[in-house]
C-alpha positions as CSV (number, residue, x, y, z in Angstrom):
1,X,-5.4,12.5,33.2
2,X,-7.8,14.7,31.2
3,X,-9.8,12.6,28.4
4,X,-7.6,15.0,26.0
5,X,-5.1,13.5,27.6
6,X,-6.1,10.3,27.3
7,X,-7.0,10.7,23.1
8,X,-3.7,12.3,22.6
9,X,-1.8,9.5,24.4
10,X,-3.7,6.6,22.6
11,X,-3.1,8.9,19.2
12,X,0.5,8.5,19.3
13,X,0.3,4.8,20.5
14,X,-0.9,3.2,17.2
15,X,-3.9,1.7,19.2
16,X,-6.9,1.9,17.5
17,X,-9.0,4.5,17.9
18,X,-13.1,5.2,18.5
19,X,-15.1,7.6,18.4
20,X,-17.4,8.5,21.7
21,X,-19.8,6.0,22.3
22,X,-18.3,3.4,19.7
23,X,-18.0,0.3,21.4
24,X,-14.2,-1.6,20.7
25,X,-14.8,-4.4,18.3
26,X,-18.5,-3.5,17.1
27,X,-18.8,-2.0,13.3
28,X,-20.4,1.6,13.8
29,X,-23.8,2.7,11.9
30,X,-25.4,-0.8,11.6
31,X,-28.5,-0.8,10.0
32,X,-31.7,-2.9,11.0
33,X,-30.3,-6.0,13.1
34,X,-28.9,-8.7,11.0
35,X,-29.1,-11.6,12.0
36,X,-25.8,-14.2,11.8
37,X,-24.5,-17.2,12.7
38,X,-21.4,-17.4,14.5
39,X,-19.9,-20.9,15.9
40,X,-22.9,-22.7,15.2
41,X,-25.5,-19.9,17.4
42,X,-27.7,-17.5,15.9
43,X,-27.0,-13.9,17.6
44,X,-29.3,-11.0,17.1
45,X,-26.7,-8.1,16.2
46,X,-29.0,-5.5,17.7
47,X,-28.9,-7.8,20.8
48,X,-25.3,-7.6,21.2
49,X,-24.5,-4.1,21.0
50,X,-26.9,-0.9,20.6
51,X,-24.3,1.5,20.7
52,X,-23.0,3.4,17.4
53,X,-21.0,6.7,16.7
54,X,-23.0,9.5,17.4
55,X,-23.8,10.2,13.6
56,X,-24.2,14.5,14.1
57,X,-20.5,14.3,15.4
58,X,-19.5,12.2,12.7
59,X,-21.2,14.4,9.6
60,X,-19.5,17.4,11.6
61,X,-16.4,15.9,11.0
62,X,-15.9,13.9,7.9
63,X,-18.7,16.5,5.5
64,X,-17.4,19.9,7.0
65,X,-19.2,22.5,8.7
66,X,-22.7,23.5,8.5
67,X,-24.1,27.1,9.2
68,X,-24.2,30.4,8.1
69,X,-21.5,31.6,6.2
70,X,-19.7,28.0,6.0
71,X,-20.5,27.1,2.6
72,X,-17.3,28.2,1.7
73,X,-15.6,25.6,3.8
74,X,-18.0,22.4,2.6
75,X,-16.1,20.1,0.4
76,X,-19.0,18.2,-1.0
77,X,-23.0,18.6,-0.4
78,X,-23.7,17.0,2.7
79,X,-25.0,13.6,1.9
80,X,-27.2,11.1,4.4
81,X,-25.2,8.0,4.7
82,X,-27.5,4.6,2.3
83,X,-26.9,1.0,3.2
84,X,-29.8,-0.7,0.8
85,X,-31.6,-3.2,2.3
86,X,-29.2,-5.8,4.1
87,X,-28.6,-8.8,2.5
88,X,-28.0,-11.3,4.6
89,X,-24.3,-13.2,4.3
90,X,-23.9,-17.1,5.4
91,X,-21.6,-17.4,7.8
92,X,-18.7,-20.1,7.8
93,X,-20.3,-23.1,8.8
94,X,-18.4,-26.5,10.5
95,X,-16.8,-28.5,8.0
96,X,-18.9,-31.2,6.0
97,X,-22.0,-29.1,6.3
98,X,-23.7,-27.4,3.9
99,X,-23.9,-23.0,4.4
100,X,-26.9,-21.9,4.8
101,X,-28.7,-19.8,1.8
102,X,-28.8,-16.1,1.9
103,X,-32.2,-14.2,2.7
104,X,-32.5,-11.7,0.2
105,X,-35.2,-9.0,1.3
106,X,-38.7,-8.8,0.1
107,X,-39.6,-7.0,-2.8
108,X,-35.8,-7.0,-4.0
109,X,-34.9,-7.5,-7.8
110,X,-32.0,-7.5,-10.0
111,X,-30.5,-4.1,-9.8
112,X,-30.4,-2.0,-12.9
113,X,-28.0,-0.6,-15.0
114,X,-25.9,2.4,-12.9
115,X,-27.5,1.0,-9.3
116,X,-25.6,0.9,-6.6
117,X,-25.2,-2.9,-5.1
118,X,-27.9,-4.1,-2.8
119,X,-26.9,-3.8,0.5
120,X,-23.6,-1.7,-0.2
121,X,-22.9,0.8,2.8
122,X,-22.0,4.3,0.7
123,X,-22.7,7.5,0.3
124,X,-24.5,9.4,-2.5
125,X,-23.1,12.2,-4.3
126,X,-24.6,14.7,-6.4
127,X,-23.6,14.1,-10.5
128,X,-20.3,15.9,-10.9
129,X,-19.9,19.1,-12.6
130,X,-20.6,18.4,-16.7
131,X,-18.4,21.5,-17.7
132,X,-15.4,20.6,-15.2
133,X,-15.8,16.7,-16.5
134,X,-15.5,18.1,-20.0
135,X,-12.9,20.2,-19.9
136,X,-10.3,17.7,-17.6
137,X,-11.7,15.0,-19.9
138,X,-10.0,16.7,-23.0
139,X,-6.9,17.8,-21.4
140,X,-6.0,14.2,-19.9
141,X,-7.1,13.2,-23.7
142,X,-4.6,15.5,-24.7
143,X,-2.2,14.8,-22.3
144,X,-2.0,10.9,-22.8
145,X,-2.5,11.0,-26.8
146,X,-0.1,13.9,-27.8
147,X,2.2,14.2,-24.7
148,X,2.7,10.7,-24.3
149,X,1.6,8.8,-27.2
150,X,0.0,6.4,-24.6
151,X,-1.9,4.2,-26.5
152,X,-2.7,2.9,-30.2
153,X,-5.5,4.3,-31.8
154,X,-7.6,1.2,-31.2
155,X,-8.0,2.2,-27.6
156,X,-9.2,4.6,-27.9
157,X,-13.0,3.5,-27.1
158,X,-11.5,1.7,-24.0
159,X,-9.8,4.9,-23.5
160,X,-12.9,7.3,-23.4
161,X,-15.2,4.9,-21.8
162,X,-12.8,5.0,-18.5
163,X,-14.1,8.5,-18.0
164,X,-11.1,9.5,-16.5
165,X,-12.5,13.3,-16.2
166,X,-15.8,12.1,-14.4
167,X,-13.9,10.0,-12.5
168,X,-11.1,12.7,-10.8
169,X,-14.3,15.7,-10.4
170,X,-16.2,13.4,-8.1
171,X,-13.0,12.3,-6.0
172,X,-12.1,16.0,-5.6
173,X,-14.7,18.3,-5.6
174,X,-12.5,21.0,-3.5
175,X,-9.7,20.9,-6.1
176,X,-9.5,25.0,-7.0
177,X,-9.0,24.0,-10.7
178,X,-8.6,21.4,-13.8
179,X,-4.8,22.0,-13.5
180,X,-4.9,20.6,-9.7
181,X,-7.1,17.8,-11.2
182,X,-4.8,17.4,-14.0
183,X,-2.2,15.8,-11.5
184,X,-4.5,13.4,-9.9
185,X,-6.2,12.6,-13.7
186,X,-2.2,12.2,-15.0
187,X,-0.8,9.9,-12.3
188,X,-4.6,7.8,-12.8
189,X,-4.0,7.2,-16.1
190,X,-0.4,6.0,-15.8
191,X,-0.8,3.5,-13.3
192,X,-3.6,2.2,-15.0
193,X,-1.7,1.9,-18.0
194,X,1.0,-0.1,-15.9
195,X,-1.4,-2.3,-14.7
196,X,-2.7,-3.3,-17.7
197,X,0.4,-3.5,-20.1
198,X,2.3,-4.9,-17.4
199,X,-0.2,-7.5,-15.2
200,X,-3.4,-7.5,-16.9
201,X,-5.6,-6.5,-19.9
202,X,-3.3,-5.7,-22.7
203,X,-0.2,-8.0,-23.0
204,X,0.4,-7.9,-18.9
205,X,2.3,-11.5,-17.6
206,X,2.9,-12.1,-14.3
207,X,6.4,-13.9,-15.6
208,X,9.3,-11.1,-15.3
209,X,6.8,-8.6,-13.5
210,X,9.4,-8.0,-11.1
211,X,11.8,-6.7,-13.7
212,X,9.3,-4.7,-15.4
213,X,7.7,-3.2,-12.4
214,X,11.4,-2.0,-11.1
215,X,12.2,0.3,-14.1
216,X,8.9,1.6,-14.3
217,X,9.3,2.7,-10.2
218,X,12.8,4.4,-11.4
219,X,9.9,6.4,-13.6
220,X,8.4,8.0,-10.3
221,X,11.5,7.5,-8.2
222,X,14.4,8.5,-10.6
223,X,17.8,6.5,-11.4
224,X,20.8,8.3,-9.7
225,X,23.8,7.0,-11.0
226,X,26.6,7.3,-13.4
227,X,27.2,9.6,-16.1
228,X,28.2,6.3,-18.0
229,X,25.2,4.5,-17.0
230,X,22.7,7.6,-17.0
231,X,21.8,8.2,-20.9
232,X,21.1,4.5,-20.9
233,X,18.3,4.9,-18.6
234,X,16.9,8.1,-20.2
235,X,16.4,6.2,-23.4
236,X,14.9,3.4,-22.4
237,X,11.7,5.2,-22.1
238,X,11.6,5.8,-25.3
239,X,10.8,2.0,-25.8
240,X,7.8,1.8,-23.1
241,X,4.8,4.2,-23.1
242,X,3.5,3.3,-19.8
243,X,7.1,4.2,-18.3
244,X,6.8,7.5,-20.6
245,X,3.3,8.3,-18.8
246,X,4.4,7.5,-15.1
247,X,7.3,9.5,-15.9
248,X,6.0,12.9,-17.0
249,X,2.9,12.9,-14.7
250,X,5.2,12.4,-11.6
251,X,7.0,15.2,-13.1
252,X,4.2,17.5,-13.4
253,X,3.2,15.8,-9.9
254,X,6.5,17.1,-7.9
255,X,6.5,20.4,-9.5
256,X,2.9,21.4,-8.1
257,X,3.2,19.2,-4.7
258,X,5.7,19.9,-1.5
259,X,9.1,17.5,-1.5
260,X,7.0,15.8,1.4
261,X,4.2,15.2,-0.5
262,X,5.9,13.9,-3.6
263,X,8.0,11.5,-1.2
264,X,4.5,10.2,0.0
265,X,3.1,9.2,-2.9
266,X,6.9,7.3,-4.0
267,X,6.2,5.0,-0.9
268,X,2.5,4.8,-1.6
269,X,3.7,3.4,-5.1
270,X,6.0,1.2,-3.7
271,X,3.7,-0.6,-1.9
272,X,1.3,-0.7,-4.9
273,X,4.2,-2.5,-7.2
274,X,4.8,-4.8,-4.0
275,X,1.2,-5.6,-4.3
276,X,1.1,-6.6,-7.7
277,X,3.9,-9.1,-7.5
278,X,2.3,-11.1,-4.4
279,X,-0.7,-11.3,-6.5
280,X,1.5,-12.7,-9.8
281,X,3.0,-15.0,-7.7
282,X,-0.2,-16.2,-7.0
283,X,-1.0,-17.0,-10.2
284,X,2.3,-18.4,-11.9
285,X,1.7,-21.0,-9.1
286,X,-1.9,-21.1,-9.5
287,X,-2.2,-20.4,-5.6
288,X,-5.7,-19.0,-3.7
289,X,-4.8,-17.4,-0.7
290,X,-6.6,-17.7,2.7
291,X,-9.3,-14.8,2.8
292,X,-7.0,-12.9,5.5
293,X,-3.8,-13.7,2.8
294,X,-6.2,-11.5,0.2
295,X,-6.9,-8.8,2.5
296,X,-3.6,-8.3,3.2
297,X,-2.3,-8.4,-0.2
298,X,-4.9,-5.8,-1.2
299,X,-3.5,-3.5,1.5
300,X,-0.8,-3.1,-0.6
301,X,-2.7,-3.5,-4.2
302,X,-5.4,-0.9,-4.0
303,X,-6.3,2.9,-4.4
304,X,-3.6,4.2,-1.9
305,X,-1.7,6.3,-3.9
306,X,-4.8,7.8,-5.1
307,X,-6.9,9.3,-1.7
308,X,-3.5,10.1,-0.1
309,X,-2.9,12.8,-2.6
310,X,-6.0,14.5,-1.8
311,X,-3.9,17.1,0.0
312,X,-2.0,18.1,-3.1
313,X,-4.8,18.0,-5.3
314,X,-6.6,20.4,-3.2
315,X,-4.0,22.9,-3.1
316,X,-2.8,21.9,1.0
317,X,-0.9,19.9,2.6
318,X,-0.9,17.8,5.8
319,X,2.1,17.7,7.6
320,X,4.5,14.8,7.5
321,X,4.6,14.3,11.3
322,X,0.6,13.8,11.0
323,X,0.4,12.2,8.1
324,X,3.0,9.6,9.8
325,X,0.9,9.0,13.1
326,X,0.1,5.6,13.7
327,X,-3.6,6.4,14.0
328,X,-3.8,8.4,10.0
329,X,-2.0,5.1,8.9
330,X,-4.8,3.3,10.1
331,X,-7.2,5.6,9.0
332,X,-5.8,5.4,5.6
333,X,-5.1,1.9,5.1
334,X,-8.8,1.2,6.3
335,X,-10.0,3.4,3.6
336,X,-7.8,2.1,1.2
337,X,-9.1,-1.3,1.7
338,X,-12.6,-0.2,1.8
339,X,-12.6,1.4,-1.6
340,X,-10.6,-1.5,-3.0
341,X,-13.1,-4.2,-2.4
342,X,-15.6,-1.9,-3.6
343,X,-13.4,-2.1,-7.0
344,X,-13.8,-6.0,-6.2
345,X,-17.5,-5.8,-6.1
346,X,-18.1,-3.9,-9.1
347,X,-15.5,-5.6,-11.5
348,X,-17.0,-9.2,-10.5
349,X,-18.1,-10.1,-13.6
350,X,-15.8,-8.0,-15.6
351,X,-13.4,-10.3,-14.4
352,X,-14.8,-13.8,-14.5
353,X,-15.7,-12.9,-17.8
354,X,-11.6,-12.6,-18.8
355,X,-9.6,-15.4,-19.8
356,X,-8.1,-17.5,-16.7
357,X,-8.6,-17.1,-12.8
358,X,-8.9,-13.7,-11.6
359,X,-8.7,-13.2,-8.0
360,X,-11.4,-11.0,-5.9
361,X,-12.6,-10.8,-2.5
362,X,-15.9,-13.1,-3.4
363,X,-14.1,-15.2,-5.4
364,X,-11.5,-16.6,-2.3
365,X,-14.0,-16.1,0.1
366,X,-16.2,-18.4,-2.3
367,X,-13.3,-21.1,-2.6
368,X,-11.9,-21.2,0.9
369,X,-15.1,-21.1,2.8
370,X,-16.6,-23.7,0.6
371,X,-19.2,-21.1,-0.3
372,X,-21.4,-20.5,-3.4
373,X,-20.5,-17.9,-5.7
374,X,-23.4,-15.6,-4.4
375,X,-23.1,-16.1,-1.0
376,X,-19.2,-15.5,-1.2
377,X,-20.3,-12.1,-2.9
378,X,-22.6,-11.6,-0.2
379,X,-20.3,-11.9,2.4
380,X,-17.4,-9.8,0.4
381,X,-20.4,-6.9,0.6
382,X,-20.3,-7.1,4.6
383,X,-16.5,-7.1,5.0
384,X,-16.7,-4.1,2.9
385,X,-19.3,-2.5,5.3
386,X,-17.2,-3.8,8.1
387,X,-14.3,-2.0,6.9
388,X,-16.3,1.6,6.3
389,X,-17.7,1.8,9.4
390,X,-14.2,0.8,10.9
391,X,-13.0,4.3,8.7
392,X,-15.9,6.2,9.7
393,X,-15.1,5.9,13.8
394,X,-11.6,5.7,13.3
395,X,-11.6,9.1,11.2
396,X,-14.0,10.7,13.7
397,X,-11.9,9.7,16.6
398,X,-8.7,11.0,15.6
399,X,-10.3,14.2,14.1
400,X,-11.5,14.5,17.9
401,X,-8.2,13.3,19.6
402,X,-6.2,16.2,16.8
403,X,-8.5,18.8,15.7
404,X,-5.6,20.1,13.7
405,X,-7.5,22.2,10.1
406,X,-5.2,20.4,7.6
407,X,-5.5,17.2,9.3
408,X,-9.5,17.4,9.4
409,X,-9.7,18.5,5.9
410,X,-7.7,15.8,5.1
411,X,-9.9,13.1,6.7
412,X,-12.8,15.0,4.9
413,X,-10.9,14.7,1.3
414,X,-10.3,11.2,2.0
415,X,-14.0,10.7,3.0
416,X,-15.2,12.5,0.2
417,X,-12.7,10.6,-2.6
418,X,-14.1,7.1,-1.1
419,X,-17.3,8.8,-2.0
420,X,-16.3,9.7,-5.7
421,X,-14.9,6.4,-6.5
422,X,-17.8,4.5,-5.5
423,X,-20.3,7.1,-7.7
424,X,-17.7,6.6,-10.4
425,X,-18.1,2.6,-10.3
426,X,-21.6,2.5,-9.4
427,X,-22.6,4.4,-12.8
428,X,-19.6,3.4,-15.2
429,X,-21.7,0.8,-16.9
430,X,-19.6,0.8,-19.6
431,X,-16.8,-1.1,-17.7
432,X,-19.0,-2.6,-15.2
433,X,-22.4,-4.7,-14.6
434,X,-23.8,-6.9,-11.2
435,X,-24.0,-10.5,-11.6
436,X,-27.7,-12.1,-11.1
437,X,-27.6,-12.6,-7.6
438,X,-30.4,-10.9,-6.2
């Protein structure tokens, strides 16, 4: 058997996937050796394993080509891959005993306003287009004020300060046009509006979330029933604006996307809403979850339905039958979580500053491995790096094992969205600042 042969065979399996010269089980692209306590020893990390993804192959892939006459085909400036100055994270220690304290670097301060978090692996982006921000920034304005009537006017300040339009340019950069960005920028707004009427910020409860988050889904995925029964459900949603948003912005959505694509993003939602009631559940019993309970929760409450539309947004689509391969649905759900934490690191104090318990990747880690707030921070930092470098191979690999155009472009727009949303929380600093721990 060819090693084709071999790629293709472990493609379609659902075994995980890495790219040449990735070792099984090591985290790709580790920076200076780090060293961690595991079981009690102290390991060197450069000690264990000195093999990593061979990075040439890997910009290739996931930034586009390089060359002449290929700046055409680029779908974001290439960018050289940052992790600051590691930060080392305690590791769990036997019980009774007390965690050792985290070795921040020499010469390291309290970041400032708009800098990234210290030992963050990310990549920089150039400052999206001003003009392009602009003008998608007015029409979502437009869109959610006029079309909508989305919000009061007291909101507004929240409203603007969300920067929807900076937001959407720097998650797609390929997108030929504010229209296309119109239907990621719509479907943005409306679930955030969800979120926060219905779980969070602004009168959210997780008490009868269940109900609520079923006939705002019948928004996205319509009612099909009755003529008795029907006009009943259309005017309910005159009564609820966040229904009113997710409703017209799926309807725009499916007019500009592919029946497959529109289908997609339904199930991607789906398992958004079903990740939003584990998480109430966990708070109308006052419940913290074991560290691998929170992961897997926020495999189903984070950015999915956002990245996966990349395709549509850019005016393409990937094929069902790839987009359904075992080895995409890791790929995605890896950078999924990835970019999700990365919301978790960034919103830290946003959220302890809120009334009641809000959960977070630091804050379980913190309370189930009996760890200080700041070390439990640190440690959320690595798993985040643990799960990009887990993306980056895995992306490379099946790019390699299916070197199908659409399916590479669409591990590139993914890539390059993971990319956007980190800019986008890195210098939103009206939403967000970094606690004092460095």
């Amino acid at each position: 058997m060819t090693a084709r042969h071999v790629l293709f065979a472990t493609l379609l399996s659902g075994r995980p996937l890495h790219a040449p010269g990735h070792k099984h089980g090591e985290a790709a692209h580790r920076a200076a050796p780090v060293r961690r306590r595991r079981g009690g020893a102290v390991m060197n990390a450069a000690a264990v394993d000195t093999t990593v993804v061979n990075t040439s192959v890997l910009d290739r892939i996931l930034r586009g080509p390089t060359g002449l006459g290929t700046a055409g085909l680029q779908l974001a400036p290439p960018a050289p891959r940052v992790e600051a100055p590691r930060v080392e994270a305690p590791s769990l220690q036997t019980a009774g005993t007390e965690a050792p304290s985290a070795e921040v670097p020499s010469g390291s301060g309290k970041p400032k306003p708009g800098d990234p978090i210290p030992g963050l692996y990310y990549h920089p982006i150039a400052e999206p287009d001003p003009v392009r921000v602009e003008e998608l920034g007015a029409k979502i304005k437009t869109w959610a004020i006029d079309e909508v009537e989305l919000y009061p006017p007291e909101w507004e300040g929240q409203f603007d300060g969300f920067s929807t339009g900076r937001y959407m340019v720097a998650c797609h950069p390929d997108a030929p046009s504010t229209d296309h960005l119109m239907l990621a920028a719509r479907l943005m707004v409306a679930e955030n509006a969800v979120d926060d009427c219905y779980c969070e910020d602004h009168g959210g409860s997780p008490v009868g979330l269940g109900g609520r988050l079923l006939m705002a889904h019948t928004a996205i995925d319509p009612l099909h029933t009755t003529p008795e029964y029907h006009p009943a459900w259309e005017a309910s949603f005159q009564e609820d604006a966040p229904r009113r948003a997710y409703r017209s912005a799926m309807e725009y959505f499916t007019r500009a996307a592919t029946p497959s694509q529109s289908d997609r993003f339904r199930h991607d939602m789906a398992r958004l809403h079903l990740g939003y009631l584990a998480e109430a559940s966990w708070a109308e019993t006052d419940h913290v979850p074991e560290v691998w309970e929170y992961l897997a929760m926020r495999q189903f409450n984070n950015f999915r339905p956002c990245p996966t539309i990349t395709d549509a947004v850019g005016a393409y689509e990937l094929p069902s039958d790839l987009h359904a391969l075992p080895a995409m649905q890791r790929v995605i759900s890896l950078a999924s979580n990835a970019t999700t934490i990365v919301n978790d690191l960034y919103s830290y104090t946003k959220e302890l500053a809120s009334p009641g318990r809000h959960l977070n990747l630091p804050v379980v880690i913190s309370e189930r491995e009996k760890l200080s707030e700041r070390d439990g921070y640190l440690k959320a930092v690595e798993v985040h790096n643990d799960l990009m470098h887990a993306f980056e191979a895995e992306a490379a690999a099946l790019a390699a094992a299916c070197p199908v155009p659409t399916l590479v472009r669409f591990l590139r727009g993914v890539s390059v969205w993971l990319d956007g949303n980190h800019h986008w929380h890195q210098t939103n600093t009206f939403r967000y600042t970094l606690p004092d721990f460095w």
